[in-house]
One Martini backbone bead per residue (centre of mass of N, CA, C, O) as a GRO file, in nm:
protein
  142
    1UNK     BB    1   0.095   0.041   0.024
    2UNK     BB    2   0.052   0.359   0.002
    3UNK     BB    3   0.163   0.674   0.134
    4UNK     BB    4  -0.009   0.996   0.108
    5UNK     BB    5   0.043   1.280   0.291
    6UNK     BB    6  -0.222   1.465   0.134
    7UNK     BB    7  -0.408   1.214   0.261
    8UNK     BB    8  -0.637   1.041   0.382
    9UNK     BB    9  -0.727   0.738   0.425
   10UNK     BB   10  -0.991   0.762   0.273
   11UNK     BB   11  -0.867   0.928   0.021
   12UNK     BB   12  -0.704   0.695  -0.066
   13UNK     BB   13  -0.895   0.474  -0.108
   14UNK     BB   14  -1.044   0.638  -0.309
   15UNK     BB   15  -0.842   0.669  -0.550
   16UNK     BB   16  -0.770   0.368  -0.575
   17UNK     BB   17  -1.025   0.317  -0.733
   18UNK     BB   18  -0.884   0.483  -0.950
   19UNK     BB   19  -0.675   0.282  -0.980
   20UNK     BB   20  -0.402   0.102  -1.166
   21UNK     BB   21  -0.166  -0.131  -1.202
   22UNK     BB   22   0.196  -0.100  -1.232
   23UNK     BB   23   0.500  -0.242  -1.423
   24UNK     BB   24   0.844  -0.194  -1.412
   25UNK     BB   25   1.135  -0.312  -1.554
   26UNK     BB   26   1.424  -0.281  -1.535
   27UNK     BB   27   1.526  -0.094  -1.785
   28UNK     BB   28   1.263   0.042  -1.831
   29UNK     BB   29   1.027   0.210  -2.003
   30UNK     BB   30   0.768   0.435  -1.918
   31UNK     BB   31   0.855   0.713  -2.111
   32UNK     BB   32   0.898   0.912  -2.393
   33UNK     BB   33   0.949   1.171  -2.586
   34UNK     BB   34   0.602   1.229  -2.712
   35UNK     BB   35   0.421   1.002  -2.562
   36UNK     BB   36   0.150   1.035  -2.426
   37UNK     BB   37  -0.036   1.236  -2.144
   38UNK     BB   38  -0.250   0.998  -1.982
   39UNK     BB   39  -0.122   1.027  -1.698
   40UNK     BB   40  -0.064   0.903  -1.337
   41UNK     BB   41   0.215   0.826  -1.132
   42UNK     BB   42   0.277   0.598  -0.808
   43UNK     BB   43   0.499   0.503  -0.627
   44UNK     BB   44   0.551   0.229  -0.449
   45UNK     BB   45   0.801   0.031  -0.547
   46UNK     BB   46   1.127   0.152  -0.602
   47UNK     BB   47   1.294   0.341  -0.914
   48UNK     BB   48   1.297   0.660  -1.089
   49UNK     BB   49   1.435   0.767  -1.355
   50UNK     BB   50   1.497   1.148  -1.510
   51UNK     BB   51   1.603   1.195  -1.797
   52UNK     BB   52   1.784   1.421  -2.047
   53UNK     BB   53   1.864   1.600  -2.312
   54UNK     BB   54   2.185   1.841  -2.313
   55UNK     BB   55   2.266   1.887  -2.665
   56UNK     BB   56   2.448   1.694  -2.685
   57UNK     BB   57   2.476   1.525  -2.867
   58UNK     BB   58   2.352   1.183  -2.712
   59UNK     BB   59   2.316   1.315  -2.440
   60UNK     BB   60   2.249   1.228  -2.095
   61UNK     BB   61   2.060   1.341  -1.781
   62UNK     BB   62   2.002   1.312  -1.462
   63UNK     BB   63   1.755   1.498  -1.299
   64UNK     BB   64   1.579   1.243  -1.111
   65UNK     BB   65   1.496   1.028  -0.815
   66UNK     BB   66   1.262   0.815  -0.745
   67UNK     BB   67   1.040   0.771  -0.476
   68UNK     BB   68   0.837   0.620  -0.304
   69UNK     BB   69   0.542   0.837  -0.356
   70UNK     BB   70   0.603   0.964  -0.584
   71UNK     BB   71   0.522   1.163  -0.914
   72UNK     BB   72   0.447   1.085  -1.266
   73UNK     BB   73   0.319   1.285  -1.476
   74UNK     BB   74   0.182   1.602  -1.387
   75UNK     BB   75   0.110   1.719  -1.655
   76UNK     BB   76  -0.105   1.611  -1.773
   77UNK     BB   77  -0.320   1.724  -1.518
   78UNK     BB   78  -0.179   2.040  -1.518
   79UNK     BB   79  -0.221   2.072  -1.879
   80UNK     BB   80  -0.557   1.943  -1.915
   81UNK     BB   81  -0.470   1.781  -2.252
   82UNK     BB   82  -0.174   1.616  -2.193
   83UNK     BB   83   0.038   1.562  -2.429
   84UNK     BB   84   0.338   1.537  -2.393
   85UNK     BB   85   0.620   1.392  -2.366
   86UNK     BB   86   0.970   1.559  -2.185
   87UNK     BB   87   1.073   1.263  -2.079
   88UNK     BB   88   1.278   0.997  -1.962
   89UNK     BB   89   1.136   0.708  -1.774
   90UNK     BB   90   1.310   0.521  -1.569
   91UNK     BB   91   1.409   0.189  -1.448
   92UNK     BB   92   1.645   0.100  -1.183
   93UNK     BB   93   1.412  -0.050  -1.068
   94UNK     BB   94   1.168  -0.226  -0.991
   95UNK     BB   95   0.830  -0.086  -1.039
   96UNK     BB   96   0.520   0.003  -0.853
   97UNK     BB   97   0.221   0.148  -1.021
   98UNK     BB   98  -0.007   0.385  -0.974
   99UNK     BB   99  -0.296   0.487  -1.215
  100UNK     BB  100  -0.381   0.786  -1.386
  101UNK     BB  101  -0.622   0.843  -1.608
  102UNK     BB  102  -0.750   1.114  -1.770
  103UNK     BB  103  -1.043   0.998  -1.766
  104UNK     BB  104  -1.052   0.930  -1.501
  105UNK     BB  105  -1.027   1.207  -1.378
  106UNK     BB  106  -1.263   1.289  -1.436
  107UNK     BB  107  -1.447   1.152  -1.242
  108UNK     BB  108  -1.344   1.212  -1.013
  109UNK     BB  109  -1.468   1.507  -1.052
  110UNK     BB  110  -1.750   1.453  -1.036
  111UNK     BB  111  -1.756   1.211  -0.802
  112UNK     BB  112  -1.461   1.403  -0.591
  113UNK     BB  113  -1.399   1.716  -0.599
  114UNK     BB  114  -1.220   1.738  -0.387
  115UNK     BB  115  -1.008   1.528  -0.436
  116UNK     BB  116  -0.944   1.637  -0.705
  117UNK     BB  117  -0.823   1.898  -0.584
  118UNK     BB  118  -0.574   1.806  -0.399
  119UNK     BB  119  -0.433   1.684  -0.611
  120UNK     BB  120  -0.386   1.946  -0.772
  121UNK     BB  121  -0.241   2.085  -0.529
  122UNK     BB  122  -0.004   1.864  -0.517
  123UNK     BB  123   0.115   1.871  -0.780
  124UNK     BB  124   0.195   2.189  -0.781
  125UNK     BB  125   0.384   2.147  -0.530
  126UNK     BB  126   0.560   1.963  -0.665
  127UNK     BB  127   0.623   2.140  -0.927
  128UNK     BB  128   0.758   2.360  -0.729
  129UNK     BB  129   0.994   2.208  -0.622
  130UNK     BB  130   1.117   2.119  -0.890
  131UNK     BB  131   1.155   2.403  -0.990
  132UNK     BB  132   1.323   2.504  -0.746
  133UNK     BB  133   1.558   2.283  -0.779
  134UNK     BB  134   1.644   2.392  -1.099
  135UNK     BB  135   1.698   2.691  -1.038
  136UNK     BB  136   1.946   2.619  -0.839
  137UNK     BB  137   2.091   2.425  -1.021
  138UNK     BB  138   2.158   2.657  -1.236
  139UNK     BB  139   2.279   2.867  -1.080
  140UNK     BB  140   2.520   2.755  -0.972
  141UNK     BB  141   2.615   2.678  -1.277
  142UNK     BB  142   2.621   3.003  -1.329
   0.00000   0.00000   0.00000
């Protein structure tokens, strides 16, 4: 079972029921760019690494190791329209997510709309803090 700290066990509960699960295993990519932003994925257990092209020939750079608990995908569903994905995420270690996909995400907003809300201020939240973690290591860098 994961644990989600900005959701109370009951409101944990009703989200996983609109959640299925998903695999894979290391060395496997979650998705990588182009691909449809189909919906958020939560490590339940294992490691995904976030890997970006550096702009030199063909080297990649790892940007972030996500770990249980982390949300991965929050673009899809925080520029509500998918669009493709713009990281590759690979598995570090075999790896275990709960998914939500874009399509269920409708249906939680219609039939459970505050927790509905709650993910999407948490989902800012995190990307929030990624943002401001990319900031500091670029200025750092600069």
């Amino acid at each position: 079972m994961i644990k989600l700290a900005f959701l109370s066990n009951e409101e944990q509960k009703k989200l996983i029921e609109y959640m299925e699960e998903k695999q894979v295993k290391q060395g496997e990519h979650l998705f990588v760019p182009g691909d449809e932003a189909d919906g958020i994925s939560f490590i339940v257990n294992g490691r995904l690494g976030v890997f970006a092209k550096t702009g030199f020939e063909e080297k990649v750079q790892v940007v972030a190791l996500l770990e249980p608990g982390a949300v991965v995908g929050e673009k899809a569903i925080i520029a509500g329209d998918g669009g493709k994905r713009s990281m590759t995420i690979t598995a570090i270690e075999d790896t275990r997510l709960l998914f939500l996909s874009l399509e269920t995400f409708a249906s939680l907003e219609k039939n459970a709309p505050d927790l509905a809300m709650i993910l999407v201020k948490s989902l800012l939240r995190a990307s929030s803090h990624r943002l401001q973690a990319t900031s500091d290591r670029l200025a750092h860098v600069l």
